[in-house]
N, C-alpha and C positions, 0 to 999 in steps of 0.2 A: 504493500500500500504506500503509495508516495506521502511523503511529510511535506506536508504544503507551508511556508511560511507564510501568516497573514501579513497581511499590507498595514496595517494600522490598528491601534488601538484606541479603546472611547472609557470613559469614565463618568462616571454619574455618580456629583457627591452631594449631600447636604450635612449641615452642619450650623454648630452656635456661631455666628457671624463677630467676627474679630478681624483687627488688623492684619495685612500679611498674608493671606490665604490661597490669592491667584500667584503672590510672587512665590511663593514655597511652592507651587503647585508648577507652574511652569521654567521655576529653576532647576525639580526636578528631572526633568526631560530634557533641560537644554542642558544638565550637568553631563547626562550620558548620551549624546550626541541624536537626539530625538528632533524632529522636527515638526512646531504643531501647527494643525492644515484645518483644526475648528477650536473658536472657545468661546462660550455663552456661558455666559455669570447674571443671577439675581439676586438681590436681596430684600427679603419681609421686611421692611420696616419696624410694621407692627409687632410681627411675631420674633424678630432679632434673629431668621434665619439665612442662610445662607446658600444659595443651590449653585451646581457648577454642571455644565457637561464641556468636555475637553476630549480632543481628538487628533493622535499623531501618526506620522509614518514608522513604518519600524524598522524599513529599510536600511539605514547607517544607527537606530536605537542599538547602544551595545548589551541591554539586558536582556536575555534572551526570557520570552512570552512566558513559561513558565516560572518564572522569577521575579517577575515583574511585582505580581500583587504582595510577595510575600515582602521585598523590598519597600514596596509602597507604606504598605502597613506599619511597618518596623520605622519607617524612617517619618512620615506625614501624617496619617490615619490615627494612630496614636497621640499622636500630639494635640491634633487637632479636635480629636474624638470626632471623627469622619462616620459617618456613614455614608458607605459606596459600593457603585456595581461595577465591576470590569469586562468588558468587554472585547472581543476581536475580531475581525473584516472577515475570515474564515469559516466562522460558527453560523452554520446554516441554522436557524430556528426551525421547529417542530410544533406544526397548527393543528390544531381536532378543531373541525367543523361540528357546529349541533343545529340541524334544521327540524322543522316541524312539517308542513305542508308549501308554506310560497318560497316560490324557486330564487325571487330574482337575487336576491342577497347574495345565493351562492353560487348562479351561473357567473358572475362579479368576481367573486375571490378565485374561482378555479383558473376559470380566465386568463387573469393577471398570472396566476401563478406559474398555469403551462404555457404560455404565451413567453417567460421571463421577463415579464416587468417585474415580480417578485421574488425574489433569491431565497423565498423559505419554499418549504415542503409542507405537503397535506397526507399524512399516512392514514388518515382516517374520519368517516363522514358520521356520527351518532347522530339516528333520530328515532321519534316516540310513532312515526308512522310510517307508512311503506313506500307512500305518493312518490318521493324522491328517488330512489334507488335506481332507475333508469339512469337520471343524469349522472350518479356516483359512477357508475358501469361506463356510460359513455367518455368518462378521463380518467378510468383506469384507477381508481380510488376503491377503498373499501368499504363496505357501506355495512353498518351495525342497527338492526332494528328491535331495538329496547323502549316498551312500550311502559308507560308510565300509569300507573292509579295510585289514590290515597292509600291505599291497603298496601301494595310492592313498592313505595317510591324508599326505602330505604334499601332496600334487598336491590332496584334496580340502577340504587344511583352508586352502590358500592362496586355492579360489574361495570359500569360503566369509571367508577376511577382506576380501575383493574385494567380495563382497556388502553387507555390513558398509559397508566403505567407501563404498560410492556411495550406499549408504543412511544417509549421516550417523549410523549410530550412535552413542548415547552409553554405552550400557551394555549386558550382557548378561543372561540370566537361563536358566537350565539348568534345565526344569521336567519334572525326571524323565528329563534325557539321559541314554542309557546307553552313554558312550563317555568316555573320557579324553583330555582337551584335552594338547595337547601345549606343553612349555616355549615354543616357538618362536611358537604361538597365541598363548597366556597373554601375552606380552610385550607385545602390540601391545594388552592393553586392563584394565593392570595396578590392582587394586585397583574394575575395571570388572565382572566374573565373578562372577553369585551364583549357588549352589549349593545347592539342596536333600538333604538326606540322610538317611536313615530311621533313626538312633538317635541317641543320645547317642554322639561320636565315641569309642573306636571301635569299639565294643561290634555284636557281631552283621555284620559286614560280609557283602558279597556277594549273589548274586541273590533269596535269602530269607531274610532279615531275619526276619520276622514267624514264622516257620516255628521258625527256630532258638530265636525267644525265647518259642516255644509249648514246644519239649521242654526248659525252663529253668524254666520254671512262673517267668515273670517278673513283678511286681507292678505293677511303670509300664512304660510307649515312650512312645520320644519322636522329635523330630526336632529336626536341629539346620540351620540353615542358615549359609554361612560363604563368605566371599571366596575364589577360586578362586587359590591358586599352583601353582606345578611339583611341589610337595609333595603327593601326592593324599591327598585331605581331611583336611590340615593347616593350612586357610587361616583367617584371623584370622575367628572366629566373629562371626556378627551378632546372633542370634536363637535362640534355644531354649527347648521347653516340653515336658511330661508329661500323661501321661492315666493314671488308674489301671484295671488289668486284673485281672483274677483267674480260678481254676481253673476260672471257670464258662465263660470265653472261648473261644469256637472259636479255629481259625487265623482262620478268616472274619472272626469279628469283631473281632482284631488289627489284620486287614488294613485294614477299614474304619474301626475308629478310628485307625489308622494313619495311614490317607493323607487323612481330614478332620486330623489332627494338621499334615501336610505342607502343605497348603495355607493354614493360619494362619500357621505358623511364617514360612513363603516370602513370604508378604502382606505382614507385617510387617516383613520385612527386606526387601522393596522397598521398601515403605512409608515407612520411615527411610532409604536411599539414596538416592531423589527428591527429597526434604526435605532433604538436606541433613544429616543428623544425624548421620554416618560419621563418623569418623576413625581411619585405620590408622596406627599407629605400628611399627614391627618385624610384629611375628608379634600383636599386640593389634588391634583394634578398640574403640573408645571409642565408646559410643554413648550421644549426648546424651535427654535426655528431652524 
């Protein structure tokens, strides 16, 4: 198997905001001959924190990838009481798809992914119904149909993190499930769960959305998408955008500017999850540019 060297490394830190932090942070890479090609710094005022994402070549870096983090640690991390995720341009991520019945969400991500506009992999599609599995078949994906009631949803959400599990997942992506992940799911893939949703939270909830904000005679929809906690759809927002509608709109064409709405907004907050450009602090998401 060839040893691929990646090309770069990314870092995502936050931290109690003090003096000195980007200079510590980028002395260390210019010390061992690094060179950086991103860096995007915030800081809370309010909250006094501190967030960084940084991104080098590793090219002429004399530490070799393996050593890196343990170096970082030892020498910044500490000092600084960091908390950070390390990263490298090599590490292909690992997606589980979870649909329910409407396709468009995920004729969207497959798309991108076989097409390579996306550098992750999909080893696997979980849904609670059968409607879908054609399209799983037609890109060569494996399709799991684990059906959901009150009575099995512990029995069925444990083979499903069993699935997960042996399929190396990295993340997850909810493209139109229509079922409620339970605390005890949600634990095992925290700040890992993206979630598509059809308004601005949380306006219009429940089976028809589009419907309700037809007899509202509404101006814009939207969607928003957001990291998944025990909180349903309270989770630290990623992504959100509007389309303007007006009195001349069927439900129909709600629906359909609707859910081409849903499939950008979703894109895009995978899009920035794979890359690297998260970071959840409390109930926030900071999303680097």
């Amino acid at each position: 198997m060839e040893n691929r060297q990646p090309q770069s490394a990314t870092l995502l830190i936050y931290c109690e905001d003090r003096s000195g932090i980007i200079a510590a942070v980028t002395d260390f890479i210019h010390a061992h001959e690094g060179n950086i090609i991103y860096l995007d710094q915030y800081v809370d005022a309010e909250e006094k924190i501190f967030f960084m994402r940084i991104e080098w070549d590793l090219q002429t870096f004399v530490i070799s990838p393996d050593k890196i983090e343990t170096l970082f640690k030892e020498g910044l991390a500490k000092k600084y009481k960091m908390n950070y995720r390390l990263s490298f341009s090599d590490e292909k991520l690992r997606m589980a798809v979870f649909v329910s019945k409407l396709p468009h969400c995920l004729y969207d991500i497959v798309s991108r992914c076989q097409s390579g506009e996306w550098t992750i992999d999909i080893p696997l599609i979980i849904s609670n119904h059968k409607e879908l599995e054609p399209v799983a078949k037609s890109f060569g994906i494996d399709y799991h149909y684990i059906p959901i009631t009150p009575e099995n949803k512990s029995e069925q959400e444990a083979k499903q993190v069993e699935l997960l599990k042996r399929n190396n997942t990295d993340f997850i992506v909810l493209a139109r499930y229509m079922q409620i992940l339970s605390g005890d799911f949600i634990k095992n893939y925290p700040s890992q769960i993206i979630n598509i949703h059809h308004s601005f939270l949380p306006a219009f909830p429940g089976a028809k959305p589009y419907h309700s904000a037809h007899k509202r005679g509404v101006k814009i929809i939207g969607a928003t998408s957001h990291y998944v906690t025990a909180d349903l759809d309270e989770g630290p927002i990623i992504e959100q955008d509007v389309v303007r509608v007006t009195h001349v709109d069927s439900i129909k064409d709600l629906i359909r500017k609707g859910r081409d709405l849903e499939k950008i907004v979703l894109s895009r907050a995978i899009y920035a999850h794979f890359q690297r450009k998260t970071l959840v602090y409390k109930n926030r998401t900071i999303v680097f540019n």
